[in-house]
N, C-alpha and C positions, 0 to 999 in steps of 0.2 A: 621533173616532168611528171605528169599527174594520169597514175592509170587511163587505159583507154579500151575501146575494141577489142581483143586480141590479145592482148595480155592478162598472165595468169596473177593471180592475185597472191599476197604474200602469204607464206607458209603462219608466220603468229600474224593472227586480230587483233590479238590484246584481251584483256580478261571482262567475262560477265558482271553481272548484277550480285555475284557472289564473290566474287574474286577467283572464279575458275578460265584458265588460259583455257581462249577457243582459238584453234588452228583450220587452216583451210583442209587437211587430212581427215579433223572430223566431219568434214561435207563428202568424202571421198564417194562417187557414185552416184551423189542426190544434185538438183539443181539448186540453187542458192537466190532467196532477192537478198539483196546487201541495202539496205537505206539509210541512209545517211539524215538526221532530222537536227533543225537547233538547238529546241529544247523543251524537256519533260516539262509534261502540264500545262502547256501553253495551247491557245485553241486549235491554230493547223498544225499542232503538231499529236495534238490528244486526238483531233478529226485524220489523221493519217492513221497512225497506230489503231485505232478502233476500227477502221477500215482491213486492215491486216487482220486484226482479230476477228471480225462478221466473217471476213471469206479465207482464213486459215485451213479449214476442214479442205474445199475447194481447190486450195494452192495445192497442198499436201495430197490431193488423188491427182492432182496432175506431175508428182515429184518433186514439188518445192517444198525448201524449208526456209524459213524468213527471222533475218535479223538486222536489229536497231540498231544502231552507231548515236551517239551525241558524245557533250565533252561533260555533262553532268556526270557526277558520282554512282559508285555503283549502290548505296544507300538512300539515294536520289530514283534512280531506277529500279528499286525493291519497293518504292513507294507507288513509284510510276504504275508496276506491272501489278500490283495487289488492287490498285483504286479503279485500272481500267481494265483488270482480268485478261490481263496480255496472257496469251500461252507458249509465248517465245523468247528468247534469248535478249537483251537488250548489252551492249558492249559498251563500258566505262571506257570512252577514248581523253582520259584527264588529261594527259601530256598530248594530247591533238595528234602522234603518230602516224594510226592508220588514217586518220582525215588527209592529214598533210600530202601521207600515199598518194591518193586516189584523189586528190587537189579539190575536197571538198571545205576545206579551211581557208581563209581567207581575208579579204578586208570587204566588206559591205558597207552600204549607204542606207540611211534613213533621215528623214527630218533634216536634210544639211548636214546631218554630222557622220563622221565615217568611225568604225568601228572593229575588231577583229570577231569574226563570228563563223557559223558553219553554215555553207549551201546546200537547203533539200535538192539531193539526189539521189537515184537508185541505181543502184548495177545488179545485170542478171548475169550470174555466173555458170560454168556449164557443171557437167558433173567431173568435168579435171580440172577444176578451176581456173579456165578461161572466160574472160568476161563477153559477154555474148551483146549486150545490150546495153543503153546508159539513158536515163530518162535524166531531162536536166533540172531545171528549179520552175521553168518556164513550163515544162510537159507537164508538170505534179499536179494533180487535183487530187487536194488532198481529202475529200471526204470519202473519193471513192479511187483512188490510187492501186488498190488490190487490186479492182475490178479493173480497171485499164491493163492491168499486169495482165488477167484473167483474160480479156478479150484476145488478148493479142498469141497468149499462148494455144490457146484453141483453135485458132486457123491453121 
C-alpha cells in the first residue's frame, strides 16, 4: 500500500548523488518537498528541477528543503545537478525501494506499449515527517511546479 495523507515517511530514503544515506531525521524540524521525477535530463523533468532551482531561495524562507528521487544513478545525478546547478539533494532510488514506498513506481503506458517506470509526484512532508500533501502526475506543471508548491504555501 503506497504512502498517503498522514503517514510518516520512512526513517532511510536511500543514499544521494554521492552515495551519502539521507534519513527522514535529517529533515527533523524543516519541512520537506519529496519529488519523485522519471528521469535526469529529460525535458519535464530538466523543466521541473529547474523550477525547484529558480524558487529554492523562496522555498527555503518559508522552511522547506527539496528533494529529487528518480531510479537513475547517483553518477547520473552528479551530472544532472553540475549541468542544471541544482543546489539540492537528488536520491539514487536504483533498486526502486522508496518509489515502490510511496507507489510512485509502477507500470505506465505510452504509444500502445506498457512499460515499468516512475510517476511525477510530490509529497509535502511536515517537520515530523508526516506527509501533509501529494500533488499527483496530473497536478504537476512542471515548468513552474515550485511556484504552485509556493502559492499554496503562502495562504
Amino acid at each position: 500500500m503506497a504512502l498517503q495523507i498522514g503517514d510518516m515517511i520512512p526513517e532511510v530514503l536511500g543514499k544521494d548523488q554521492n552515495g551519502n544515506e539521507m534519513r527522514r531525521s535529517d529533515f527533523a524540524g524543516k519541512k520537506l518537498v519529496l519529488y519523485f521525477y522519471p528521469k535526469d535530463n529529460t525535458p519535464g523533468c530538466t523543466a521541473e528541477a529547474c523550477s525547484f532551482r529558480d524558487e529554492y531561495a523562496a522555498l527555503r524562507q518559508h522552511g522547506w528543503e527539496v528533494v529529487g528521487v528518480s531510479a537513475d544513478s547517483g553518477s547520473s545525478h552528479q551530472r544532472f545537478i553540475a549541468k542544471q546547478e541544482l543546489p539540492f539533494n537528488l536520491i539514487a532510488d536504483t533498486d526502486k525501494r522508496l518509489s515502490e514506498q510511496f507507489g510512485t513506481w509502477g507500470e505506465k503506458q505510452m504509444c500502445g506499449r506498457s512499460y515499468m517506470g516512475m510517476f511525477r509526484t510530490t509529497f509535502l512532508v511536515d517537520e515530523r515527517g508526516i506527509i501533509t500533501r501529494v500533488y499527483s502526475p496530473k497536478e504537476i506543471k512542471t515548468k513552474e511546479h515550485a511556484q504552485q508548491i509556493l502559492r499554496e504555501v503562502e495562504r
